[in-house]
N, C-alpha and C positions, 0 to 999 in steps of 0.2 A: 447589575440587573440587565437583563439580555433587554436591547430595545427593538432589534430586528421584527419584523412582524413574518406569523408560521406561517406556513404550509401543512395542512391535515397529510399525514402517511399514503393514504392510499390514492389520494388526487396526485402527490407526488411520483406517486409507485406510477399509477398507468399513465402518466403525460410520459414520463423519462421512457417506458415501454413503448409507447404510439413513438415516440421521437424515433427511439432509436430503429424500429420498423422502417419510418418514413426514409431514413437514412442506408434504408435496405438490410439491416441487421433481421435472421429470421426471427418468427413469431418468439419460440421457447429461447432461445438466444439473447433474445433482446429482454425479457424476464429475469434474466439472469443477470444480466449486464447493472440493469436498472437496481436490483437487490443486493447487490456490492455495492455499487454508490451508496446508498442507502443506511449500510450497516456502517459506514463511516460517519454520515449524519447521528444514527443512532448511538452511538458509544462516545459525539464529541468532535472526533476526528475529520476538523471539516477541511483541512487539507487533498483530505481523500475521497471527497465526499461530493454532494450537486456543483460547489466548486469548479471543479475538474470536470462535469459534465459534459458541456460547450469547449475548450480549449484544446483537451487533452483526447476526444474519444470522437468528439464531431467532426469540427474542423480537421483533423488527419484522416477521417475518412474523407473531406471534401478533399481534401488536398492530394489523396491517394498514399499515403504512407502508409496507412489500415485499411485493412478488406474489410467488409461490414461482416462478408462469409465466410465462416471460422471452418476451413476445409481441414479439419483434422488427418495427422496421416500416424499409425503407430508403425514404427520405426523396429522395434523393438521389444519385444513381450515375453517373461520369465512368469514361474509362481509367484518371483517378488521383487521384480524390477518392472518399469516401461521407459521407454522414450520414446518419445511425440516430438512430433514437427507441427507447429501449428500452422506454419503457410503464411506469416504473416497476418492472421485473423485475428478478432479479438482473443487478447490472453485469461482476459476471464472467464470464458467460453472454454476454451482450452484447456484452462486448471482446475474449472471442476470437473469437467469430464475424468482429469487427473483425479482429483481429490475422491470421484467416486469408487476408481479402478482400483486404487492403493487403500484404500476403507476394507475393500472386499479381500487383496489379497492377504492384508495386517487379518484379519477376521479370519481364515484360512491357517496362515501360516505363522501367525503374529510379529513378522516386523515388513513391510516393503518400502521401496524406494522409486522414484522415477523424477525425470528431468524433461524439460518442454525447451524448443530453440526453434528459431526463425520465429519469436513469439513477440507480443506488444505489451506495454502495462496490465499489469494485469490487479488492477486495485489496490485498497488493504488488504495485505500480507495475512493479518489475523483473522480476513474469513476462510479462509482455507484451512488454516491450522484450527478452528474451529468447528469445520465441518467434521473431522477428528475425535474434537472432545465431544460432538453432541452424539456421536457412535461409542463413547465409550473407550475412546483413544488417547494418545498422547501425537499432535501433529507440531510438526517441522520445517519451514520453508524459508525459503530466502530468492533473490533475484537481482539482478545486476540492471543498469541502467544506463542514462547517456555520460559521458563522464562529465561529473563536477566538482570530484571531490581529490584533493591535494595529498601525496604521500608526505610521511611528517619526515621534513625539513627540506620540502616540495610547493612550488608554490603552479605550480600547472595541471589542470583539472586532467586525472586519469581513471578514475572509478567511479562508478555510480554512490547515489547515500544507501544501497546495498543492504536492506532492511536483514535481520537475522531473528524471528519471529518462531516462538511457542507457546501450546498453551494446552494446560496439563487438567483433567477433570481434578473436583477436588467436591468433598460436601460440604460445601456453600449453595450458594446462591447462586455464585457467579462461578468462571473459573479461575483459573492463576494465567491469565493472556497475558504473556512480555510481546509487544506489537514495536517496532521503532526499530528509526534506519540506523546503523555502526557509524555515521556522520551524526555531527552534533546539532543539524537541522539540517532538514531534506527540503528540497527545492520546492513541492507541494507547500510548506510552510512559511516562506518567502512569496510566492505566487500571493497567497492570503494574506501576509502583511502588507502586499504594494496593494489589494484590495482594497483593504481598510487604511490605505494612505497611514501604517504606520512602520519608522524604520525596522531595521533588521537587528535586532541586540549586539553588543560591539564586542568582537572577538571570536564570530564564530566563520567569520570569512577570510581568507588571506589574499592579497593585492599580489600583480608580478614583482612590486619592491618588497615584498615581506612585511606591508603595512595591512590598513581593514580598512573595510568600508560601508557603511549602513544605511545609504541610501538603497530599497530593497530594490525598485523599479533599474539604481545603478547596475545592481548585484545583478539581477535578470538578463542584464542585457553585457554584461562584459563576458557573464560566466561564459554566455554564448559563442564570446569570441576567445576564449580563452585567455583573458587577463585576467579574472579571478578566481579559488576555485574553494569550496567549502572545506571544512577542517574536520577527521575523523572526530572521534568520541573522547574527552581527553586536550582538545584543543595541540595551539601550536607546539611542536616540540617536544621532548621526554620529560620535561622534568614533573608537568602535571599528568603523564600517564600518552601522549598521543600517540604514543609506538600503538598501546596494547588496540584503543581502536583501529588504527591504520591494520594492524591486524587481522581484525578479524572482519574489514572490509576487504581486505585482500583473498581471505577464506572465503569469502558469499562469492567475489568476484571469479574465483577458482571451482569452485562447487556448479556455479551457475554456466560456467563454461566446457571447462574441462570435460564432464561428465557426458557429455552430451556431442563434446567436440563442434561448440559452438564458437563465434566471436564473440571479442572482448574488449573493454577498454574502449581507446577511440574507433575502434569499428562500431563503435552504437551512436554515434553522435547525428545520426538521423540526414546529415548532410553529405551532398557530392561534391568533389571537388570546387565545384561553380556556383556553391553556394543553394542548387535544388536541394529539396527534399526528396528523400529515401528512406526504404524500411530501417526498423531499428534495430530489426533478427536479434532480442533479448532473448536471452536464457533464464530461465527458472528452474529449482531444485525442491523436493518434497520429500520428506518422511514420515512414514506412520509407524506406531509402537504400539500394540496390543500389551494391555495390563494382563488381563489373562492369562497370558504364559507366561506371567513372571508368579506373583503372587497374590493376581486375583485387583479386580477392580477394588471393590468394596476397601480392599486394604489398602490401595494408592488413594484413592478419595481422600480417606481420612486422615493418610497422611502428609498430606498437600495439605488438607484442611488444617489440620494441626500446625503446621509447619509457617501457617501467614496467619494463621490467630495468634499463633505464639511471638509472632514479627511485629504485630499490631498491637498486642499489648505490652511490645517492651517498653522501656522507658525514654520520654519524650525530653526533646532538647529543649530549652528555655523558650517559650513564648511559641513553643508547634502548638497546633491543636490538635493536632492527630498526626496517624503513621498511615499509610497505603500500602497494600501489595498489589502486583500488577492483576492489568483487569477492574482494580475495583474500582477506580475513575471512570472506566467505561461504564463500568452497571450505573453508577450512581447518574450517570447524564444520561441513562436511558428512562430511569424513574423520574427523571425531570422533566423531558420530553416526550414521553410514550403518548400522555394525553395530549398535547400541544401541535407537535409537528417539525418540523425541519424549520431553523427560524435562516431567512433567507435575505442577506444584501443586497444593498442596491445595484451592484455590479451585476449581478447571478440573476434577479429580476431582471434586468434588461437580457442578457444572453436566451433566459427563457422563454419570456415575448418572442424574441426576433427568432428562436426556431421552432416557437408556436405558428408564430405569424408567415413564416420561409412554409411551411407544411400545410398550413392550412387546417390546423386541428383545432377543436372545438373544445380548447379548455378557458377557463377565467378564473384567476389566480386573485387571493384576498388581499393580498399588497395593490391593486389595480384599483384606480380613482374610478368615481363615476361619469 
């Protein structure tokens, strides 16, 4: 039973809006920023979610590694391609601008592509590919990061957890969202374990002896230095499968560069020699796929639909209480919390206070004593 105490949607919606304002982010920009965080809360995902607010989006604007001004530059412009340069600005800013340009030319032409480099975090992966399905699309994206994660039978952080994210309409309710990094945990979710002061599951990190280690708050701070680094999908080694993710973390990381002729690998590790902070210049990747010019929406719906009722009603192993297809975890923790709110830790209370109180904004949050 959740005991965190909520926060109402829309008190959270304009505080994280004013913050990121106050932090110089423009008006519609900062709208935008706020509603990614947001949709991370709402599906679950609180790795990605007000979490990350304060650490990951604020403080590197204080620090200067993020422009709060997402000075978009297109690079690049086909019927059905773009590259963008973000400038180093927000990359959420950046990719929907993306997401809206490749909606139009998929609608047009029915498939485009485009790539974003010199860019920053740029949230959950699956609001993007999202933006997609609510057009009536099938969306595609992926993105590369600072490196933390170990080639298998590698014990030194070379790639990002390199999310590989789609999500396809279907007639349900919800859609078929696959959201999730090609690492077997992404550093957001470690972040949130040293939160809640609990360890990290044993086996998903490898030490420079080719041992583990689970203290998360360890894990944070070595990954930093490059003594430890996450383990693809598939865990240590081949024999439980770690080729195939190391794979297809190698694929995000190639996609997310290449294309674009961005940096990669330890070029993103956000540090200079001397140990300052610098940009990240990440790269991002995007695809859109028009039903339409295949064989018509109506008939992919259905048969997406089909395809995970048919998953969902196969037969359960001893003691399951059910089957999932993706996505449907997210819907389900949005029916739980629609009315409720964002339930929010004592860590993230305090972060919220101190850049209520740094601003001077006039909010008062229901966790707050009298």
């Amino acid at each position: 039973m959740e005991t965190r105490p909520y926060v109402p949607w829309e008190l959270m919606d304009s505080f994280l809006t004013d913050a990121f304002k106050g932090y110089g982010v423009p008006e519609e920009d900062a709208k935008i920023c706020a509603d990614v965080l947001l949709e991370s809360d709402r599906r679950g995902i609180e790795s990605h979610g007000c979490n990350r607010f304060k650490p990951i989006y604020i403080d590197r604007i204080v620090n200067g590694t993020l422009l709060p001004e997402t000075k978009i530059e297109i690079v690049k412009d086909t019927p059905t391609t773009v590259v963008m340069n973000a400038n180093n600005g927000m990359g959420m800013v950046a990719s929907h601008k993306m997401m809206e340009m490749l909606i139009e030319k998929a609608g047009k032409y029915g498939m485009a592509g485009g790539t974003i480099f010199n860019s920053t975090h740029y949230g959950i992966a699956g609001y993007w590919t999202t933006m997609a399905e609510k057009a009536g699309m099938i969306g595609i994206t992926g993105t590369n990061a600072r490196p933390s994660v170990a080639p298998t039978w590698g014990v030194e952080p070379m790639m990002g957890t390199n999310p590989l994210t789609f999500t396809m309409p279907t007639d349900e309710e919800f859609p078929f969202n696959f959201d999730c990094a090609t690492s077997i945990v992404q550093n957001g979710k470690i972040e949130f374990y040293e939160r809640q002061g609990k360890p990290t599951p044993e086996g998903l990190v490898v030490t420079r002896d080719g041992g583990t280690v689970t203290d998360s708050g360890k894990i944070l701070r070595d990954m930093r230095k490059g003594d430890c680094a996450l383990l693809s999908i598939g865990g240590l080694g081949e024999d439980t499968g770690g080729y195939k993710g190391y794979g297809f973390t190698a694929i995000v990381e190639i996609l997310s560069a290449a294309l674009a002729g961005g940096p990669f690998m330890k070029e993103l590790n956000g540090k200079n020699p001397d140990g300052s902070g610098k940009f990240y210049r990440l790269g991002h990747f995007f695809f859109v796929i028009n039903p339409e010019f295949f064989m018509g929406l109506d008939t992919f719906r259905k048969t997406a639909g089909g395809i995970c009722r048919g998953l969902r009603a196969s037969e359960k192993a001893p003691g399951a209480e059910r089957i999932y297809t993706a996505g449907e975890k997210e819907w389900l923790a949005w029916q739980e919390r629609k009315d409720k709110g964002v339930p929010v830790g004592e860590s993230v209370q305090e972060e919220l206070l101190e850049v209520r109180d740094k601003l001077n904004l006039p909010y008062r949050f229901p966790f707050e004593k009298d």
